[in-house]
Each structure stands twice: as C-alpha cells, then as structure tokens.
C-alpha positions in Angstrom: 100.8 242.0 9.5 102.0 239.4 7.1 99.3 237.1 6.6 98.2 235.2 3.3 97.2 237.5 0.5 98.4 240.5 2.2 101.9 242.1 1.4 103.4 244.4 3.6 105.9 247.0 4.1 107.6 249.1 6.7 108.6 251.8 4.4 106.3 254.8 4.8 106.5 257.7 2.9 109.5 260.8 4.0 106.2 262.3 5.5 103.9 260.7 7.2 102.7 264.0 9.2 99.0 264.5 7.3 97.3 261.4 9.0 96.5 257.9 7.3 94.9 257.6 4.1 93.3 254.1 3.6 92.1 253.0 -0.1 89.7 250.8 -0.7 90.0 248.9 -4.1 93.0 248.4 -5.8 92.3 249.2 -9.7 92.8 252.1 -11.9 91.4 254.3 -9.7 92.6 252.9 -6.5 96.4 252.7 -7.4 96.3 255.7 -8.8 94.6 257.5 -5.4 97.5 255.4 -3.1 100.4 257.0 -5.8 99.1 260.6 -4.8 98.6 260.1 -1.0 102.1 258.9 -0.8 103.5 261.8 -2.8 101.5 264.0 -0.9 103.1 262.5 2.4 100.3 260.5 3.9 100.5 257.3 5.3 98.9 254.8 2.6 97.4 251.5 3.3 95.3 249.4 0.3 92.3 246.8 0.8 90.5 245.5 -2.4 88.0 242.7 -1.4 88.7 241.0 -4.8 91.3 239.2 -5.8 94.5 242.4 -6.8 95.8 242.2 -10.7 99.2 241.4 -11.3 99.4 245.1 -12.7 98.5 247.0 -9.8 100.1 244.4 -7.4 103.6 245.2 -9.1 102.8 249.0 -9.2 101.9 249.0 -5.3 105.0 246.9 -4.7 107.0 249.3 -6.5 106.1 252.0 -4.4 106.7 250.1 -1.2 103.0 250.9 -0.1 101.5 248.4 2.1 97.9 246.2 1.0 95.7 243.8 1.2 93.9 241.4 -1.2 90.7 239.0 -0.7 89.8 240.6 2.4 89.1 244.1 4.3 91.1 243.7 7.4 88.8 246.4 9.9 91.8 247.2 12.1 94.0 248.4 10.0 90.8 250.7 7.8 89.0 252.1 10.8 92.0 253.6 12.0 92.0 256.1 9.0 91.7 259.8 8.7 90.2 259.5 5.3 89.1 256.8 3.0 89.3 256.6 -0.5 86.9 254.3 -2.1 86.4 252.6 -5.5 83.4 253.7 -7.4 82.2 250.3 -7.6 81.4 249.6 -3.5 77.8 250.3 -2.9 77.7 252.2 0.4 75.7 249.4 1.8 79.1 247.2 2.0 79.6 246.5 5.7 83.1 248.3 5.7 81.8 251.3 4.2 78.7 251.1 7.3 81.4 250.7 9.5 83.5 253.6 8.9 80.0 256.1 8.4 79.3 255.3 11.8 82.5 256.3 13.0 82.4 259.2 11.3 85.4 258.8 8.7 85.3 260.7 5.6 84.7 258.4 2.4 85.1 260.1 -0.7 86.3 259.1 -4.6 89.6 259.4 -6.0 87.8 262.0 -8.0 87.7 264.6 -5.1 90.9 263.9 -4.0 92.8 264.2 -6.6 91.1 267.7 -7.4 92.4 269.2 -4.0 96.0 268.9 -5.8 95.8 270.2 -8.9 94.3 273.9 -10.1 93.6 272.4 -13.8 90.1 273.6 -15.5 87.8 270.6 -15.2 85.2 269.4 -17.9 83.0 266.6 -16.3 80.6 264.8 -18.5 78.0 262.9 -17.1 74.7 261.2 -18.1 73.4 257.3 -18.7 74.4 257.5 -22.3 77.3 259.0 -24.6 80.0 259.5 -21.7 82.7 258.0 -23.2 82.2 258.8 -26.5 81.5 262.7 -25.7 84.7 262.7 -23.2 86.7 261.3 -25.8 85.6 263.4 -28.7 85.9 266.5 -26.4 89.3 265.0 -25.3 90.1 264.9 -29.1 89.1 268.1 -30.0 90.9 270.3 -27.2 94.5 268.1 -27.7 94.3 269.1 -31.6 93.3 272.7 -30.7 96.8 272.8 -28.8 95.4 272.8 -25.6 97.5 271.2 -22.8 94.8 268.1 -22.0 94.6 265.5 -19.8 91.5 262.5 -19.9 90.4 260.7 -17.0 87.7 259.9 -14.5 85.6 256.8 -16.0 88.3 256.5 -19.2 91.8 256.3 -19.8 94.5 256.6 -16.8 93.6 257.8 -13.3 92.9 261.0 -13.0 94.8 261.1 -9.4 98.1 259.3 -10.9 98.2 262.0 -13.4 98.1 264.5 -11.1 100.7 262.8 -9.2 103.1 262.6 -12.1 102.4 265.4 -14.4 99.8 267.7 -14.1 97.7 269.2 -17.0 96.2 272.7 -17.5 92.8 271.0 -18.4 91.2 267.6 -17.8 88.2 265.9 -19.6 86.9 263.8 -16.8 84.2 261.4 -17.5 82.4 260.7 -14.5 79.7 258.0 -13.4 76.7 258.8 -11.2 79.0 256.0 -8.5 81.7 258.8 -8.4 79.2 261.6 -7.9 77.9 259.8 -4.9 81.7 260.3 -3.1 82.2 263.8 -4.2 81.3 267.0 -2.3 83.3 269.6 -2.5 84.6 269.2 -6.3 83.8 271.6 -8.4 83.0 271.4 -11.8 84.3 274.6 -14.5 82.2 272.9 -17.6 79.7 270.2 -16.3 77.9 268.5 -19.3 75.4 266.7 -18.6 74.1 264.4 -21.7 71.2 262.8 -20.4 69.0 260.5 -17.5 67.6 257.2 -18.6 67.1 253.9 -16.1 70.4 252.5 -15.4 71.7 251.1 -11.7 68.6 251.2 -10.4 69.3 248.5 -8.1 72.3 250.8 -6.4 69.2 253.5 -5.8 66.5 251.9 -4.5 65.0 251.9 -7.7 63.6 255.1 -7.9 64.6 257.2 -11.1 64.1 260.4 -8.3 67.8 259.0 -6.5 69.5 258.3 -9.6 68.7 261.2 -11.4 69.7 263.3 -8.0 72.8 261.6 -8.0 73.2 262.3 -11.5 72.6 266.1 -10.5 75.5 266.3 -8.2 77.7 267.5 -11.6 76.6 270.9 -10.7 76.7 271.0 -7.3 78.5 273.7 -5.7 79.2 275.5 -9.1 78.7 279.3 -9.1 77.7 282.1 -11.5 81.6 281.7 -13.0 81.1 278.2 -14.1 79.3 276.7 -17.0 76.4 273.9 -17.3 75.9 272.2 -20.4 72.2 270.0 -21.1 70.2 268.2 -23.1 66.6 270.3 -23.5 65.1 267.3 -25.3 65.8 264.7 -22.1 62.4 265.1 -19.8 64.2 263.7 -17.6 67.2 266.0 -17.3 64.7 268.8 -17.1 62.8 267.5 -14.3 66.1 266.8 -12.7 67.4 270.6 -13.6 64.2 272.2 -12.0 64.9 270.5 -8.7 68.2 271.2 -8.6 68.3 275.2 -10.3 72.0 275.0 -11.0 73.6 278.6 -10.9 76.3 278.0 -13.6 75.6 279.6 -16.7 73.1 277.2 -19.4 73.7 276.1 -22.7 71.1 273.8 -23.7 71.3 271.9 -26.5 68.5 270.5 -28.9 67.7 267.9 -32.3 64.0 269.4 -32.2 64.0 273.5 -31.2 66.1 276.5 -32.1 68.3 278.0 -28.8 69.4 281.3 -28.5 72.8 279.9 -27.0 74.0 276.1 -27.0 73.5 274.1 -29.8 70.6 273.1 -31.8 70.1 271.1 -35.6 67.9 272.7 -38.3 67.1 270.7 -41.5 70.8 268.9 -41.5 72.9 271.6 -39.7 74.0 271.6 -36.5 74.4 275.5 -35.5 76.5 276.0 -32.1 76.8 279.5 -30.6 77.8 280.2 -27.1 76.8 284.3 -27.9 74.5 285.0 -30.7 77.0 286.6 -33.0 79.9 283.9 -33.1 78.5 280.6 -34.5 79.9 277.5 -35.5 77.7 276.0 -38.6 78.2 271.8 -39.4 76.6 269.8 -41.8 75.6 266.6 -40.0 76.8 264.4 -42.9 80.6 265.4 -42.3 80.6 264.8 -38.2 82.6 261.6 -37.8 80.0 259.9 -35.1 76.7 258.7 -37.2 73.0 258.7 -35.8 71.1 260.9 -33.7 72.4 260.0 -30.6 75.5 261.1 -32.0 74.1 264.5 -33.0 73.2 265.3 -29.0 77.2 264.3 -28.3 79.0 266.3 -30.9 76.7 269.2 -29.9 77.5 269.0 -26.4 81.4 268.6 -27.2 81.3 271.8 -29.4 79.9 273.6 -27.0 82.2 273.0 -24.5 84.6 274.2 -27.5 82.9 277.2 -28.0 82.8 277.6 -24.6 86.7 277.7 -24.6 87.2 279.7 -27.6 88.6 277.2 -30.2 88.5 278.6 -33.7 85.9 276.7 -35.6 88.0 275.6 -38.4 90.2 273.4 -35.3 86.7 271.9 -34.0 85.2 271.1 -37.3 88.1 269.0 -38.7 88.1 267.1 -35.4 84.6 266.5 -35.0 85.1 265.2 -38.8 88.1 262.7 -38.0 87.6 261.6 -34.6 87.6 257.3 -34.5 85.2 256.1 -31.7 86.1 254.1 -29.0 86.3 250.2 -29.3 83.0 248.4 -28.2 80.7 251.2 -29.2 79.2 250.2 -32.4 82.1 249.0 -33.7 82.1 247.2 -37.1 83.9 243.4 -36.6 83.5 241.6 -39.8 81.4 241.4 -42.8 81.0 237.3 -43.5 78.7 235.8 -45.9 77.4 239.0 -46.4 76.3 239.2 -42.7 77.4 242.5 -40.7 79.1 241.7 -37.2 78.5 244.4 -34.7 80.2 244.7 -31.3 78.3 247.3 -28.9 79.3 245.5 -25.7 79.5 249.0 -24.3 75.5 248.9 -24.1 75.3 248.0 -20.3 71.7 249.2 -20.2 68.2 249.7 -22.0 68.8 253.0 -23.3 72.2 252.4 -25.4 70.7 249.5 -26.8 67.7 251.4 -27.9 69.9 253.8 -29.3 72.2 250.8 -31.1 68.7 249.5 -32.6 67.9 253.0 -33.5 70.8 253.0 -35.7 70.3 249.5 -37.5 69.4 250.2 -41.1 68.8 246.6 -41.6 67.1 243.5 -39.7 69.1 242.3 -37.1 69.8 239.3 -35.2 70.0 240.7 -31.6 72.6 239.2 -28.8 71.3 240.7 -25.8 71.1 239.2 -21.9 73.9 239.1 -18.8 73.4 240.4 -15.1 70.0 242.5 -15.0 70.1 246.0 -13.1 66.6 246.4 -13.0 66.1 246.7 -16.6 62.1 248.3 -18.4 62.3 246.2 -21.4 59.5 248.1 -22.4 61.4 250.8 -24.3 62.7 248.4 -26.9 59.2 246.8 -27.6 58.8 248.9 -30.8 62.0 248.7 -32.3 62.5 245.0 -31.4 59.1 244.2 -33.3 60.4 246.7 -36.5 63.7 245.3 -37.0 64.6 242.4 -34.6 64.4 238.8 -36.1 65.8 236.8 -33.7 67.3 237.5 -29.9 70.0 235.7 -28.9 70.3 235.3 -25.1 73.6 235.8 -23.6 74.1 235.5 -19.6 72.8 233.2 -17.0 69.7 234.1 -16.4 67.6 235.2 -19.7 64.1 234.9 -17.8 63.1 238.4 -18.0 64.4 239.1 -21.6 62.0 235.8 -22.5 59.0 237.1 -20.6 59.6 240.6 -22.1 60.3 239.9 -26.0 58.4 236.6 -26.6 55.3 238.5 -28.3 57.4 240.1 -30.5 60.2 237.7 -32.1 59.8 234.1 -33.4 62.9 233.1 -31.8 65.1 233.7 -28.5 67.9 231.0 -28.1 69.6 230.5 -24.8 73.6 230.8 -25.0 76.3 230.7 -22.5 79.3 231.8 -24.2 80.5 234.5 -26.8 81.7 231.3 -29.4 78.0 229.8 -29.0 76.1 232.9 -29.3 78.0 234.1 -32.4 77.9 230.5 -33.8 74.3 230.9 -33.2 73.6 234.2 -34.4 75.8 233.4 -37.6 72.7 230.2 -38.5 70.0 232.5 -37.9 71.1 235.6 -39.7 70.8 235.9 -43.8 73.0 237.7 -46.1 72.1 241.6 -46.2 71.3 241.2 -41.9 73.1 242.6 -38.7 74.4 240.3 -35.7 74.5 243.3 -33.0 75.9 242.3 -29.5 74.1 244.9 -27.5 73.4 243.2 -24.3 71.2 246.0 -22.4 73.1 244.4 -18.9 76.1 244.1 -17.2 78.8 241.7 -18.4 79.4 240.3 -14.4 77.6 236.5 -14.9 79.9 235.1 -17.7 82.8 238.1 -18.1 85.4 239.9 -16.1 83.7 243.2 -17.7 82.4 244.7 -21.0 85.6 244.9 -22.7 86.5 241.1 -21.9 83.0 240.7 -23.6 83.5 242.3 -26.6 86.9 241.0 -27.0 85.6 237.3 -26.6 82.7 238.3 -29.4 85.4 239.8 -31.7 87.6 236.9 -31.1 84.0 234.6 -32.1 83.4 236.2 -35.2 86.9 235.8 -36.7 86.5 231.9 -35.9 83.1 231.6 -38.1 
C-alpha cells in the first residue's frame, strides 16, 4: 500500500476484534476520532482528500496508524464497518455516495466519541454566539470547580479527550455539519442560541433544511434533559413547533418577562430556573458588551442555574471572562482610527450584529467566498453608519450589486496588507476599520483565523 502521499503501517492495534474504523479527514477532529478507535481496539485507517498538516501527520505516525493524503483510495474505505467523517464533507462528495449506497454507517467524531464516555453533555448550537457562549459557559463551570472539558467546534477534540482523560462534564460547541452525522447522541443541556441564513448552499437553500438540521440538538432527548432557546428568534420558534422537543424549556428573552429562563428588565438581566431562586445582573458589569451579548450570557447562566452554581461563582465569571480572538477584538488604535478584527463573522447575521455594535462610522472590510448570502439585512445599518466598504475576496460582485445605493465608495482588494492600507486612507480620526467579512475566508485564506491574523499582522505595519 505504499504509494506517493500515503504512509503506511503494519502495526494494528493489540485488538483489532471490533471491525474496521475508517476516518475520513485528518484534522482536529479526525486525529482525534483515529486516537480513540485505536484505544478502543479497532482497526484504524485515515483518508483526508487535502493535503495532511505536518501536526497531525506526526501525531498519526506516532501512533503507528496507517493514512492517506491527496486522495480517497475506495478499496481500502468501502471495506469499513463504520466511517467517521469530518464535519466539513458535504454528503454529496462521491466517497460519502459510495459508502450510503453500500449501506455503511457515516457518523461525526461527535457521536463516537459519546459512546465512550458517561460525562454530562452541554451542546450549544445556533448561526451566531457558539463560540463565544461555549466558552463563557466553559469559563464559568471550570471556576465553579466543576471538572470541565471543551470541545466539539472549539478547543481540542472532543474524541482525543475522551481517549486520554475523561471529564465529568463537557461544553461541546456544535455546528449544524456535525448534527447532520449524529443520531443517537444525546444531549443533557442543549442550548440552542438562534437560526439566521448561513450554509445555505450545503441545504439546498431552504432556511426549512438548515433550521431542521439545526433542530437535531434535541433530538432524542427525554423529559430528564433540558432545552435552552431564544423566545425572541422567529426562527427558532418556528423551528421548535415543528420539532416539540420533550426536554424541559427555559426560554430566554431581551423583550418579555419568563416565568423560568432568563429575561432583561430595564438593565437587569434576571435568571431563574424555579421562581424562587434567581440570579439578578446588571448588564453594565457582564464582561461581553452589546445585545447580542445579553442573549449569550443569558443562555450561559442558565445552563448555570440549571447546574446549581452559587450565584456569587457565576456573576464574577460572567464579569471577567476575555472573549475569544477574532470576535470583535480591538487591534490597534492609530491616528486616532479604531482597528477592529471580527474575522469570526463568516455570515450576514454576525456582521449585522458587529455593525450593531459600532458606536461610530465605520469603514467596512467585508467580501470572500459567498454561501448564499441576503445582503438585505444589512441595508439599514450599512446606510446609518457605513462610509466606505472595502471588498476583500475574489469575487466582490454581489457585495457591489447589493451596497452600491447605499455607500459612495466600495474598493476592490485582494489581500489583508491592501485592504488595511486602504481602509487606513479612507477612514478619519474618531472612525472604525471593522473586518467583518459576512463570508467564508476559502478564496484568499487557509481559514478565518489565518484571516484575522494577516489583518492583525496589516494593522501593526500602517
């Protein structure tokens, strides 16, 4: 089996007795899948299409576990028992065709690595606010003492942990691409934030698939479990009344009281998961600013409340948590000019929210591979505080055709140096350069964080 770009080995695991796992992609999640199959004594083959990292090429090696890279070889994948498969292959890929019609399981690391552990699960899902509510619930839980692992979307692998360690309680952030392969994982808290447009493309663009995917958080939870929403998302409603989850609710709200969950009156946020024992906030001491921040610290508290912090332990985390690095993230203040890095905004709706939270006009670096994106959304706030756009990707058509009513200037760039050099000349003292690109970073970047890094990395050159 040694052929270019594929390292093999004849070393299988002491056990080899439970059949022949095959994974398909070899990232975070991938490695870490192929580390618990062979601890669990299966036989272990890796395929990744793309081109393997040096990381996870030296962690495979390690482990003696046999893969491929640049190509899916079909005789040595449709001879498995089960396939594990990165969140990131669409099930239209022919390989994953293939092995449907022959009838052989594909699920996500997510679901496998479940089977192994007995750890309380708290899944967050929704278009917006994952990360950020995964790791402020992650935060919250490790400085209440609890014995915490993060995973899913974020952080390490949720399967290598459970291969190596083990925790009592996971925060797993999960995408609607991980729902898809997961059907008989259970949720203990599902949290689901919200539904806006986002991957269309991957769901025949119809909102109906993606918010049904999205939906899949609560599937097979019982009367036991808990379900955590957003009663101000129409979206997530409609959604919920398809789907009558059987978890107990706790909504949470910006704009109506709730007898249990969490709603805001005046500038207090009051979270109660039984009327009597309340947690009361002011809104001015949470550490995460603007109102999309209010929904996430509301749906992380409850999930506190839920597990019977004290309310002295949540408040002074949800007063000192630091977000996470391209999320709004303040660069550089230079000539009196704001640099903002929201990289993170991979579709309309976090950029609406990032504009949202602009106090000030802003020069707007937006652009990069389009999912399907309803510019419509931003129409309003582009024409309130928007003085320039500043294309970034390779195809800026759409963002031209969309905004070119509404600002005096959209400039075509092609790299981070010439859209911040850009943005820099058109921006004043006292105004905002905001990269919040409302796309996917695949046309001129390995990802978002590559992005971000090459706009931080920008701004310190001006």
């Amino acid at each position: 089996m040694s052929t270019n770009n594929t390292t093999s080995s004849n070393t299988k695991s002491a056990m080899t007795g439970h059949g022949r796992v095959v994974i398909l992609g070899a990232g975070e999640s991938g490695v870490g899948a192929a580390k618990l199959a062979q601890a669990k004594g299966f036989e272990v083959f890796v395929s990744d299409f793309g081109v393997i990292t040096d990381k996870y090429r030296s962690a495979l090696e390690k482990l003696s576990i046999p893969f491929e890279s640049e190509k899916h070889t079909e005789e040595l994948i449709l001879n498995a028992s089960e396939v594990i498969k990165s969140p990131g292959i669409p099930p239209t890929a022919p390989i994953i065709v293939k092995l449907v019609e022959k009838g052989i399981p594909v699920i996500s690391e997510i679901e496998f690595a479940k089977r192994y552990t007995s750890a309380k699960t708290i899944c967050i899902t929704g278009s917006n606010g994952k990360s950020t509510t995964s790791l402020l619930t992650y935060h919250i839980l490790k400085n209440a003492g609890l014995n915490v692992g993060l995973a899913g979307n974020i952080g390490q692998s949720f399967a290598a942990q459970v291969a190596t360690g083990d925790y009592e309680y996971y925060v797993l952030e999960i995408s609607s691409f991980m729902l898809d392969d997961m059907f008989e994982f259970k949720a203990d808290i599902a949290v689901l934030l919200n539904i806006t447009p986002d991957h269309l493309d991957r769901y025949g663009y119809k909102m109906e698939n993606y918010a049904a995917s999205k939906m899949r958080i609560v599937q097979n939870q019982t009367a036991e479990d808990v379900f955590i929403y957003c009663a101000d998302d129409e979206e997530s409603l409609k959604a919920i009344a398809i789907a009558k989850p059987l978890a107990k609710t706790y909504p949470f709200s910006i704009v109506k009281k709730v007898e249990t969950g969490a709603y805001l009156e005046e500038s207090t946020i009051h979270i109660l998961t039984e009327p009597n024992n309340q947690l009361t906030m002011s809104i001015s001491d949470l550490a995460l600013q603007g109102k999309h921040n209010i929904y996430n610290s509301m749906a992380s508290g409850i999930v506190s409340k839920v597990l019977e912090l004290r309310n002295e332990s949540i408040r002074e985390s949800m007063g000192n948590f630091k977000n996470i690095e391209h999320r709004l993230e303040h660069v550089a203040k230079i000539s009196g000019i704001d640099f903002i890095n929201d990289s993170k905004a991979t579709n309309v709706n976090s950029t609406w929210y990032a504009l949202e939270s602009m106090t000030s006009d802003v020069v707007l670096i937006m652009g990069g591979v389009d999912k399907g994106n309803d510019y419509t959304m931003l129409k309003d706030l582009v024409k309130s505080k928007v003085k320039a756009i500043v294309c970034l990707g390779k195809d800026n058509k759409r963002i031209h055709d969309a905004f070119e009513d509404d600002v005096e200037v959209i400039v075509n760039t092609f790299s981070a140096d010439e859209a911040a050099q850009i943005a820099f000349h058109l921006a004043k003292r006292g105004d905002a350069v905001l990269l919040s690109p409302a796309c996917a970073s695949f046309d001129l970047f390995k990802n978002y964080e590559d992005r971000g890094n090459q706009f931080k990395a920008a701004v310190r050159e001006l």
